[in-house]
C-alpha positions as CSV (number, residue, x, y, z in Angstrom):
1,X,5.7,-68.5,341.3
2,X,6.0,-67.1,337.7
3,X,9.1,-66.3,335.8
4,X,9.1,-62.5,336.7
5,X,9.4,-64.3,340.2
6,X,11.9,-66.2,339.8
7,X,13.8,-64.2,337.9
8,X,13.6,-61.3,340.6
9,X,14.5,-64.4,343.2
10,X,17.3,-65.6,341.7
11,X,19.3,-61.8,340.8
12,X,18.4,-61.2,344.7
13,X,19.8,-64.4,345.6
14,X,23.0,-64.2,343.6
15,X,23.6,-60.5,344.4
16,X,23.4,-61.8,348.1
17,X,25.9,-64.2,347.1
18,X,28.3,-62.8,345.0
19,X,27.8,-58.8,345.1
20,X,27.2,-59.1,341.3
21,X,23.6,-58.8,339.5
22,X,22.4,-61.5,336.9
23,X,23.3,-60.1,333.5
24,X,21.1,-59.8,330.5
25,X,22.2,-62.9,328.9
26,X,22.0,-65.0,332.4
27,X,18.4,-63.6,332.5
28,X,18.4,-64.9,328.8
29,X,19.4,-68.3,329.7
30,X,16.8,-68.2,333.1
31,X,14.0,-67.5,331.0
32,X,14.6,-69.7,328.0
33,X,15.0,-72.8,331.2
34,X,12.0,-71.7,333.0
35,X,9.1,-73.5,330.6
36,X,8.6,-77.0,331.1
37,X,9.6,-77.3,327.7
38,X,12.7,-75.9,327.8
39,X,14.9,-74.2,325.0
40,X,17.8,-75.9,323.7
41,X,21.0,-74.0,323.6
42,X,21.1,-74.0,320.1
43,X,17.7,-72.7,320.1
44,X,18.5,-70.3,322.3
45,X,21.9,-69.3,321.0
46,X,20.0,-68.2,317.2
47,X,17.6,-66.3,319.4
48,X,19.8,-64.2,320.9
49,X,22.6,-64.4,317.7
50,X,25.2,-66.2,319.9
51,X,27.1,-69.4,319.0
52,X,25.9,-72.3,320.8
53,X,28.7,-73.4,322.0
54,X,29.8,-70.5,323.7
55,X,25.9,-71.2,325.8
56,X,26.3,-74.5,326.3
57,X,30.4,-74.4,327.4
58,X,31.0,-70.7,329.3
59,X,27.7,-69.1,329.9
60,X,25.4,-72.0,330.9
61,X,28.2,-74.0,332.9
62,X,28.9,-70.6,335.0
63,X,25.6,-69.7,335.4
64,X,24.2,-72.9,337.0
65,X,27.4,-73.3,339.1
66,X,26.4,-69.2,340.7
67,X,23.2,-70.2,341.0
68,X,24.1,-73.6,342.7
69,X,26.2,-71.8,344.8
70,X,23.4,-69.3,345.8
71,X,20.6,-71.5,346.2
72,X,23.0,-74.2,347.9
73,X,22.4,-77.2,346.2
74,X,23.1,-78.4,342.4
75,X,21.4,-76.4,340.1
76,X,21.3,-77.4,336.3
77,X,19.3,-76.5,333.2
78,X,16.9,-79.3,334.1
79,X,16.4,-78.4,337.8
80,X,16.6,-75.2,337.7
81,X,13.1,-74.5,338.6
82,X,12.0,-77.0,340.7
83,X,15.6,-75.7,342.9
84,X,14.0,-72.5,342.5
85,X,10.6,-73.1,343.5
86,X,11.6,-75.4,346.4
87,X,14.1,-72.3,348.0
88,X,11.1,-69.6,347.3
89,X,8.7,-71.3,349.0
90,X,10.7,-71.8,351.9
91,X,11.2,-67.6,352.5
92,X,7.3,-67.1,351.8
């Protein structure tokens, strides 16, 4: 699975869920967690010119909590691929 994938995997999942697609920033976020050496929010945040904490306490938070809620287990930062990977291979 790459990140075009996974990122196509997880706005079908979520829109399954919740009737609403995964914004740009949320793809943002998705893309920037995807590498094994993952982004920090700070990082992240001057990439895309927003504060940090605004990633790390609103944006982040609610996206892992959709995406736990999609995928049907915890999904964090730190998990989210592996949670991705694992739910993908199952529908193949």
């Amino acid at each position: 699975m790459n990140l075009e994938d996974a990122l196509e995997f997880a706005n079908a999942l979520v829109f399954a869920k919740s009737g609403n697609h995964l914004t740009d920033l949320q793809q943002a976020l998705i893309e920037a967690s995807w590498s094994w050496k993952r982004q920090s929010y700070d990082t992240i945040a001057d990439t895309y010119g927003y504060a940090p904490t605004y990633l790390k306490h609103d944006v982040g938070p609610k996206l892992w909590k959709l995406l736990s809620e999609a995928l049907g287990e915890r999904v964090s930062k730190k998990n989210f691929r592996s949670a991705i990977e694992r739910r993908w291979r199952t529908q193949q």
